[in-house]
C-alpha positions in Angstrom: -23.7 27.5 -41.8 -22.2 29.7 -44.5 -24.6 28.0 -47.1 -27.5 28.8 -44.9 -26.2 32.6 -44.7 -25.6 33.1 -48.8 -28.8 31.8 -49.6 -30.3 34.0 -47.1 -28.4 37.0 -48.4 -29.3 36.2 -51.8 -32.6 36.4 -51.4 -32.1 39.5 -49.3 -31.7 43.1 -50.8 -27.9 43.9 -51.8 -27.1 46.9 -49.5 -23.5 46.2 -48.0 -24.8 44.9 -44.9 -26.5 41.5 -46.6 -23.9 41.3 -49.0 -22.2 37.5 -49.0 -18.7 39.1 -48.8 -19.3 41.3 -45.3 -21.2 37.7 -44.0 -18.1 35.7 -45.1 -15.5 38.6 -43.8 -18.0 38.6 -40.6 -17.8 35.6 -40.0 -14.2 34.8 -40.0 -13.2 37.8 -37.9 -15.3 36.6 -35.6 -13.6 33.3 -35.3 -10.1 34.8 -35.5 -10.7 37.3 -32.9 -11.8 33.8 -30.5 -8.9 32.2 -31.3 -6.7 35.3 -30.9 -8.3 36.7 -27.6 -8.4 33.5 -25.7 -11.3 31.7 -27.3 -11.5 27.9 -25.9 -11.4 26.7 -29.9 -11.3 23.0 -30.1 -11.3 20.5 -27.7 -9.5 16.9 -28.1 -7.0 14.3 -27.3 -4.5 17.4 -28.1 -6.4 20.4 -27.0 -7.7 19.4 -23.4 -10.4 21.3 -22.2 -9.2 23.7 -19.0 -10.3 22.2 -15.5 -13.1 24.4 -14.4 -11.9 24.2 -10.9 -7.7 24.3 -10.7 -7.8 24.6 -7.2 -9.9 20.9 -6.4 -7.7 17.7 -6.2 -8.3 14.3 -4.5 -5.7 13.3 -1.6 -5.9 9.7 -1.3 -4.4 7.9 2.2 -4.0 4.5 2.5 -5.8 3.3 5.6 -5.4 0.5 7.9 -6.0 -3.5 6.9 -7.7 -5.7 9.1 -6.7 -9.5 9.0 -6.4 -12.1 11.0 -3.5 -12.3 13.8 -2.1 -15.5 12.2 -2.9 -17.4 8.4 -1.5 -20.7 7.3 0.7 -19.8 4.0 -1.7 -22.2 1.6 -4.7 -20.4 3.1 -7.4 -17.6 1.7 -6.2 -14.5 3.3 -9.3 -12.2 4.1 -9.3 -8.9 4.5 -10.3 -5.1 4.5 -8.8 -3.0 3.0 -9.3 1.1 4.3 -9.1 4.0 2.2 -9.4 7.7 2.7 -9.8 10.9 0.0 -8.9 14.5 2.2 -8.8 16.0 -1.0 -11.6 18.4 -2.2 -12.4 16.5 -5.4 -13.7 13.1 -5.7 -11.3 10.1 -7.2 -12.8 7.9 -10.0 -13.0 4.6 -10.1 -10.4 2.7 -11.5 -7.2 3.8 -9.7 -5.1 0.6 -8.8 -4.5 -0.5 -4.8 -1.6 -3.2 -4.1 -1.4 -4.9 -0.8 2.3 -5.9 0.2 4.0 -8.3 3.3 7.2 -6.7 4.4 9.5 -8.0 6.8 10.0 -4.4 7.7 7.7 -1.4 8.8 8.1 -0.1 5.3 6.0 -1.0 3.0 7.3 -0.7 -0.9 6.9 -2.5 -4.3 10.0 -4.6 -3.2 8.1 -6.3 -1.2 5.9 -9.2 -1.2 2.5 -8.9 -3.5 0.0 -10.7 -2.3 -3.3 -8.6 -3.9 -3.8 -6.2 -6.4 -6.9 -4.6 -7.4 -8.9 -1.7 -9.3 -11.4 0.8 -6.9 -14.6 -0.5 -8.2 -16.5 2.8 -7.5 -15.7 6.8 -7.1 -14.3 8.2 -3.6 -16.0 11.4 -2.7 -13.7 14.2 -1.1 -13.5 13.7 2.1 -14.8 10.1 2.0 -13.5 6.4 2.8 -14.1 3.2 1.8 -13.1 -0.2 2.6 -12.6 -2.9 0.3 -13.4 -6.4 1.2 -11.1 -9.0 -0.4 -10.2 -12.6 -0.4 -6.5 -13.7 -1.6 -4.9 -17.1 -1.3 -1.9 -17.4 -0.2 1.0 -18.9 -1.8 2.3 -22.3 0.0 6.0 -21.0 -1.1 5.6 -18.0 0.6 8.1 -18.0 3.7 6.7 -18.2 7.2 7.0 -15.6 9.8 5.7 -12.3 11.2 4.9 -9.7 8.1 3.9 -6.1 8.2 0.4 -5.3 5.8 0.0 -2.7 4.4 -1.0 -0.9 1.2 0.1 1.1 -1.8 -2.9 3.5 -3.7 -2.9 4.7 -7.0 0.4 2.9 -8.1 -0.4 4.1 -12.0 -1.1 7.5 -10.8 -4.1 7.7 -12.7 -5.9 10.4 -9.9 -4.3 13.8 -9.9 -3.3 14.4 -6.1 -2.5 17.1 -3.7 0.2 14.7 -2.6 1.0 11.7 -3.7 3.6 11.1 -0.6 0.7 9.5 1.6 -0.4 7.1 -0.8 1.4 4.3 1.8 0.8 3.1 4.9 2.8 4.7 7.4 2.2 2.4 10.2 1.0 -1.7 8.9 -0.4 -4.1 11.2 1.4 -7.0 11.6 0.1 -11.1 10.7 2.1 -14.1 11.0 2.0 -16.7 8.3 2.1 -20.3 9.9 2.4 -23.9 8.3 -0.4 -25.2 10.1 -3.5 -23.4 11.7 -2.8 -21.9 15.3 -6.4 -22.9 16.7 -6.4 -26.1 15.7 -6.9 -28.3 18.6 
């Protein structure tokens, strides 16, 4: 750009306003006065740009998970998995869901893991999706009555209004057998 300019002034008649210097001394008032009065200057890895809207963040709960009343342990596990955004900015794809067995209401990452996945597509504000999976189950995994529930966003990869409901507050309850219950 300052090549451009010279040979332009060059060219031009030499009253002080074409002169090269007043371009150059122009020019680089212009971009210290952006970078002193609040220009944006460059963006990068170590310059983010500012979020256009502050105020907007996702809000992702972790909804209920249908499965079956009872599963033998060595068994494929199916089930569907509900999410909710009540934020007022869509989630990207990409933020990581586990789904835990606790012997106890409350769900944590002490407990037993038995899926883990990436959201395959974006959750609008306000939206909810549900996530069809298919898990087998361990045959060393103890028998009994388990709680299901869910953990969102366990890398924290989605910027939240709160990140206090990404847990299921109340799991449904399955019971993992040895051998089929409706077997005759």
């Amino acid at each position: 750009m300052i090549r451009f300019m010279f040979r332009r002034v060059n060219s031009a008649s030499a009253s002080r306003r074409h002169h090269p210097i007043w371009w150059c001394t122009l020019l680089i008032s212009s971009v210290l006065w952006s970078c002193v009065a609040g220009g944006e200057g460059p963006q990068g890895p170590g310059n983010p740009a500012e979020d256009p809207q502050p105020g907007l963040r996702a809000d992702l709960f972790a909804g209920p998970i249908l499965v079956p009343d009872h599963v033998r342990v060595d068994s494929v596990l199916e089930m569907v998995v509900a999410v909710r955004n009540g934020g007022t900015r869509s989630a990207d794809a990409g933020w990581i869901v586990r789904v835990m067995l606790s012997t106890d209401p409350v769900i944590d990452s002490a407990d037993i893991q038995v899926d883990h996945f990436s959201a395959p597509r974006d959750l609008q504000a306000g939206g909810e999706d549900q996530y069809l999976r298919h898990k087998k189950l361990r045959a060393t995994t103890p028998t009994g009555l388990y709680y299901i529930g869910s953990i969102l966003d366990v890398t924290g990869k989605v910027p939240e209004a709160s990140e206090t409901n990404n847990v299921l507050r109340s799991p449904g309850t399955i019971v993992l057998t040895l051998e089929d219950r409706g077997a005759p």
